[in-house]
N, C-alpha and C positions, 0 to 999 in steps of 0.2 A: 504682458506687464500691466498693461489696465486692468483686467481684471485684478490683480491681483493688488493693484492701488486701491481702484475701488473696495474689495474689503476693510482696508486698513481703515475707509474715511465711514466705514457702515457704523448705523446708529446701534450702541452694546446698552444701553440701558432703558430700560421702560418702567414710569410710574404710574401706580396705579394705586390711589386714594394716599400719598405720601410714601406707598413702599417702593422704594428702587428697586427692580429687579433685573440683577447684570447676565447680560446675553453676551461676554464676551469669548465665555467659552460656551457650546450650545449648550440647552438642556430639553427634556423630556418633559412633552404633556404626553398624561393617562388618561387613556377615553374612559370615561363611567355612562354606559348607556343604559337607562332609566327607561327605556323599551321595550315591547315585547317582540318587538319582530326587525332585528337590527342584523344585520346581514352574518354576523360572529356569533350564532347563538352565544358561545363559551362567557361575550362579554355583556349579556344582557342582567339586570339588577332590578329586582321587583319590590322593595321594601328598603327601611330605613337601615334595617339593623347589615343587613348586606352591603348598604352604602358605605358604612361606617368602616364598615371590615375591607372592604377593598379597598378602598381609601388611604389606611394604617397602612396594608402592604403597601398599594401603590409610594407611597409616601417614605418607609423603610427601604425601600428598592431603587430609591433616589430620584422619583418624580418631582420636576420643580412644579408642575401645574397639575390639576385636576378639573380634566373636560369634561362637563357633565353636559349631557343633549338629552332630550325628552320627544324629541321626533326625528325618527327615524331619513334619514335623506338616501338610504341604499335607494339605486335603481329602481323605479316602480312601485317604491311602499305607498300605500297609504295615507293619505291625508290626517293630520292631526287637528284640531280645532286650539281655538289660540286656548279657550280656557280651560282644555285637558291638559295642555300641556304647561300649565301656571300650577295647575293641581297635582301632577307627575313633580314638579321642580321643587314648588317653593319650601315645602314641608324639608324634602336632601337638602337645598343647600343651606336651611337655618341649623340644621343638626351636624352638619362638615364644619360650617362655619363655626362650630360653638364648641364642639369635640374637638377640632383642629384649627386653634386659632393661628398659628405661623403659617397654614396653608394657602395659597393660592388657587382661585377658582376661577376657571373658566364657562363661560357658558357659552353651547353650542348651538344656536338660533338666528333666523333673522328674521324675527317680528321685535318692533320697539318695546312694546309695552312689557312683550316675555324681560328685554335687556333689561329696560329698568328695574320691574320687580324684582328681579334675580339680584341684581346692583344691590337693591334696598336690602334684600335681604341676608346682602356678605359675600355676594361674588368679587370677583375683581377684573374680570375681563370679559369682553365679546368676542365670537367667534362665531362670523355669518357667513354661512355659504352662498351668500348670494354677493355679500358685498353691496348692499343695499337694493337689489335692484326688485327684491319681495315685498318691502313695506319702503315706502319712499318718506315714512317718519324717522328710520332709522341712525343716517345721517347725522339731523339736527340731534335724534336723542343720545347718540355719544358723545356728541360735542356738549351738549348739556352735564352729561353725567362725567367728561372729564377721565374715562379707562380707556386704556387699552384695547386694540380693536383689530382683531385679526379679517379680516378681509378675504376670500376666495373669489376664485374665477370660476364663472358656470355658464351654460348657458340655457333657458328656460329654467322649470322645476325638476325638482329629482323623480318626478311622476313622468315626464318625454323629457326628461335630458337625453337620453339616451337612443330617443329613435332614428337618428339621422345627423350625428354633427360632423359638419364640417366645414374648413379652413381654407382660403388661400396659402396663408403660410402659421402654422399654429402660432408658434412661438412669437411671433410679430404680432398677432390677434391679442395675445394675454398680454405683452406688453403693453400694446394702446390701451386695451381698457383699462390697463394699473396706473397707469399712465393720467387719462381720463381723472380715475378715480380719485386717486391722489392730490391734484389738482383741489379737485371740488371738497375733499376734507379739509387740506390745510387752510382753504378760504375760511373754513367754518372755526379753526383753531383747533382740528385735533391737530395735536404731537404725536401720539404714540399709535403707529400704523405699525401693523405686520402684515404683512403678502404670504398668499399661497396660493401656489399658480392652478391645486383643484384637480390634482393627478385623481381620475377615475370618474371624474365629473363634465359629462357631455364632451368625452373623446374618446374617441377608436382606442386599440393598443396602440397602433402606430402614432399616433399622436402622444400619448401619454411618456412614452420612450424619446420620441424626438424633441419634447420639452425638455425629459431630464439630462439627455446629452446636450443640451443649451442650457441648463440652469445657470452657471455661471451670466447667462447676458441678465439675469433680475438684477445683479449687487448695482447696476446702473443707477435704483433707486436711494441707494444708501440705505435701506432699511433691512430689519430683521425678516427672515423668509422662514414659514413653517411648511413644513412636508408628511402629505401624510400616505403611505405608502400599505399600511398595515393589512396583510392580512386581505388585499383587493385583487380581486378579477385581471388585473395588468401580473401580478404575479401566475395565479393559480391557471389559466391561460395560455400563458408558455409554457409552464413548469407540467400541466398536465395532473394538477392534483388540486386538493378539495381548502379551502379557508383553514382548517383544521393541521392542516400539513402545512401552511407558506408562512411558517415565521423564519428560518433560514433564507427564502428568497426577501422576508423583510429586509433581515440585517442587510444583506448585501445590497439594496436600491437604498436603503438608509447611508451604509457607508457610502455609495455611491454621490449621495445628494450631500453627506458633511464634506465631503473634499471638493462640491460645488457649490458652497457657501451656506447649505444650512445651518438658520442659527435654533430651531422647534423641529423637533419628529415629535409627529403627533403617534401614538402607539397605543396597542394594544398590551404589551407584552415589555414592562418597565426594563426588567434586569436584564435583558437581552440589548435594550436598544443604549441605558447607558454604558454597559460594554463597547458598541461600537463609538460610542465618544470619545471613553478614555483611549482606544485603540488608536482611531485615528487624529489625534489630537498630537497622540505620540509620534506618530507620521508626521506630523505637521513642524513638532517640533523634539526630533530624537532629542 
């Protein structure tokens, strides 16, 4: 029953530069990766006029957001420089912004100065896989800028996330540090937090499974939780096949995660994932 209180008392709406946007039933961010070497070949975008175009569909396919990242965080890429990646961004998001003024844009980053230019130039949200703990400007500069602020758990860089992590008890680990985190925002006056506990980021499989059979313990914060499950090594792993083959094992850790309170799947793959909304939403409420 707590659980399922807790829902009820979770925050559904987020603003961001005056626009309400309601999370009371989930919705869909579309990755737009502006990379060359992003783990989905399928979803990498080298120019403006391809931004545009994916964009339209993501957008007809019923994406509420548009994640645009310009460095790579798969496992062991390669280092970006802050001012390639302002160069990669800022030119997409003035031409998204200006071709699709109702759309909502996220930026995928967590260096400050990437946040604010993007801001300035018509984003509407942050989304840092660090959760500040890469630019220790980061923080102040969303409380400055007053958006929306998605938050992930990791631990190190996406260059050794992945060489050795380990837990006493995971789920209790992501907790504190949200925990932590949170704390230290709301002193600063941000409002509008979103959590993602960073499924495929400095955890085993085992780990990454035994968070999402505990998602429901996140609704404790009352906030909106984004999930990004897409198309990653925790599926292709089990399933025994390649990035290219796991959007079926998506849906299914996607549904899995809306019926433990996701209120964001971040995706690759729009029409598929708001399918499993409207699916289980019907579940929720024949």
């Amino acid at each position: 029953m707590m659980a399922k209180d807790t829902f009820l008392n979770r925050k559904v709406t987020l603003n961001s530069k005056g626009k309400l946007i309601d999370l009371s039933t989930p919705v869909v961010m579309a990755i737009l990766n502006i990379t060359p070497d992003s783990f989905y070949g399928n979803s990498r975008i080298s120019n403006i006029d391809e931004a545009l175009k994916t964009t339209e569909r993501f957008i007809n396919e019923g994406a509420k957001f548009i994640d645009i990242g310009a460095y790579s965080s798969r496992p062991g890429a390669a280092d970006v420089s802050e001012d390639e990646e302002l160069q990669r961004l800022i030119s997409i998001v003035e031409a998204i912004a200006k071709e699709f003024p109702e759309s909502l844009i996220s930026i995928d980053t967590f260096r400050a100065k990437v946040a604010e230019e993007s801001i300035n130039a018509g984003a509407h949200m942050i989304n840092d896989i660090s959760a500040g703990n890469l630019d220790s400007a980061m923080f102040e500069t969303v409380a400055k800028l007053q958006v929306p602020y998605v938050m992930m758990h990791m631990k190190g860089t996406p260059q050794n996330m992945q060489e050795n992590p380990t837990y006493e008890n995971v789920t209790l680990d992501v907790l504190n540090y949200f925990s932590e985190k949170i704390s230290t925002l709301k002193k600063l006056g941000v409002k509008d937090i979103v959590i993602d506990p960073g499924f495929g980021f400095a955890k085993t499989i085992t780990h990454n499974y035994e968070v999402l059979q505990q998602l429901q313990s996140f609704s404790i914060f009352e906030l909106p939780m984004l999930v990004g499950f897409s198309r990653k090594s925790m599926i292709t792993k089990v399933l025994n096949n390649k990035s290219a083959d796991a959007l079926n094992g998506t849906s299914i850790l996607n549904t899995a995660a809306l019926l433990k309170g996701a209120s964001i799947l971040r995706v690759h793959d729009v029409k598929e994932a708001v399918e499993c909304i409207k699916l289980t939403e019907r579940i929720k409420n024949p």
